[in-house]
Structures are given as C-alpha cells and as structure tokens.
C-alpha positions, 0 to 999 in steps of 0.5 A: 351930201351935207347941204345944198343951195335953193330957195327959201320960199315960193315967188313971184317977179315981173316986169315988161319988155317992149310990151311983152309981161313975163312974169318969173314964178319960182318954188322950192321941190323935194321931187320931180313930181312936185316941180312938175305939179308945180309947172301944171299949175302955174300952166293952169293958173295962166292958161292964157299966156302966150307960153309958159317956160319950165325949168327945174333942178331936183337932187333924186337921191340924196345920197348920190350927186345925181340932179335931174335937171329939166327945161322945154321952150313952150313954143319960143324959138329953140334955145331962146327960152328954157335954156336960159331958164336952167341956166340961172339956176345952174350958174347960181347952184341951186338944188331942188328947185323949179321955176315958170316964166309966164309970157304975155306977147306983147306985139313985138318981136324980141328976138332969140338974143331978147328973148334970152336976156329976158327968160334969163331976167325973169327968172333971176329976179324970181330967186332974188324975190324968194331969197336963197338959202342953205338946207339939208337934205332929210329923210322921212323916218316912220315910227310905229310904237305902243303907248307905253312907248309913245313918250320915250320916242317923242321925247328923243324927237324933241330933243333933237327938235325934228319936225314931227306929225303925230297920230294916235290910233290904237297904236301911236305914229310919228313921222319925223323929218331927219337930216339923211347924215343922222338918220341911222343914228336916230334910228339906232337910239330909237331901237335902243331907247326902247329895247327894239319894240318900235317899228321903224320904217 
C-alpha cells in the first residue's frame, strides 16, 4: 500500500435539527485502540448527551488490505445512526479514521430517514472542517547504538528528514518514523553505514 486517504487533523462541526444539536467530532487513528480512546472521550466529555454515535475505519497492517471498520447506534433506532456514520467515511475512502456523532435530543422525533441524513450530515461536515489529505503508511524503527555511532545514524535520519525522538543514556536511542515501503532500505544503510553495530529493532 503506497498512500491512503484521512483526515489532516482532529474537528469539530455542529448544527441543529428541529431542535435536536449534533455535534460531528472526527480524529485521525493509527490503531484501533487509538479510535477507541478517541470514542471514550468524547463519551466522557458529553456524558450528558442523549447518544454518542462511533464509527471508525483503521488499516491493522499496513502491508495487508485489511480495514477494521466499526459502528454501534448508541441506543438510536437500528440502522438509523452508526451505519450512516461509517458510510461517509466508506464512500469518501478514507482510512485510519474515527468519528463521534454527539446528540442532544431535542423534543422531536426525527425519524429513521432524519435521523440518517442528519448522522450522515454531521459527520460530512466534521471531515470537511478537519480537511482530507493523503498519507503514507510508517513503520516505528528503533535504533540502539554507542556514541561513537550516534552521529552516523543521526546524520542518514536527517537526511532522509524522518521525524525522530532521540534519547541519550549510557547508550543512545532513536526512534524514527519510516514510510513501511523504505523501511528495509533504511535498516540496511543503517547496518551498513555502521558495520552492523546498531541494533535495530
């Protein structure tokens, strides 16, 4: 897999139906478990809505074309809510993404044909607020080397201008960022550009 479709950042988009607020809350993921902290947040932050409708897409290996793809109702008529929600991100492509659909009840009943168009609504208006964009998929690579070596490595990171986290011990430790389609080549000038004395996990 070279690139996938998601979203730049996290958002926020609402509006009101006949008196019912929803509000569209979307994140970009890197796991499952990330969407599902990013649902139980939202959950806690508006506890006091009426529902809070997840939906999420993550791509669980990189290498594979396998997309774990997730929606529950919270309590709205079945079909009516979380369907609607993975749907829009189905129909506009987009990977390793997760979304909530707060709802305050507004007194009215909207039905399942409302209530469709408006979770469908909410959540369009959430990825258009955060904006779509195309990324590559990475791998974390882990490099433990001496000091001697630390300036060798660090110089092929920036080379390659990889986001880096560097940790200075008794040993050094750099974590880097590599798209998953070059991360055996950079492992390979690694070992290479110091004769095989980095560990690399």
């Amino acid at each position: 897999m070279d690139s996938y479709t998601t979203v730049a950042e996290a958002a926020t988009a609402s509006f009101e139906v006949q008196g019912s607020e929803f509000l569209g809350h979307v994140r970009p993921v890197e796991s499952v478990a990330a969407a599902e902290d990013f649902v139980d947040e939202v959950r806690e932050t508006y506890a006091d809505a009426t529902h809070n409708v997840p939906a999420y897409r993550v791509r669980t290996d990189p290498d594979a074309d396998f997309l774990r793809e997730y929606s529950n109702d919270d309590g709205e008529p079945s079909g009516s809510a979380g369907k609607p929600a993975l749907s829009v991100l189905q129909g506009q492509e987009l990977e390793n993404v997760a979304v909530v659909v707060t709802r305050y009840y507004g007194g009215t009943n909207l039905g399942v044909g409302g209530l469709v168009r408006a979770y469908s609504q909410a959540v369009k208006d959430a990825v258009e607020a955060a904006g779509v964009v195309e990324r590559r998929p990475h791998e974390r690579v882990v490099i433990g080397v001496d000091y001697d070596d630390s300036g060798t490595v660090r110089a092929i990171i920036e080379s390659e201008g990889y986001d880096v986290d560097a940790e200075y011990d008794e040993a050094v430790t750099f974590a880097v960022d590599v798209p998953v389609a070059e991360a055996d080549a950079f492992r390979d000038r690694l070992r290479s550009a110091t004769s095989g004395r980095a560990n690399l996990d």
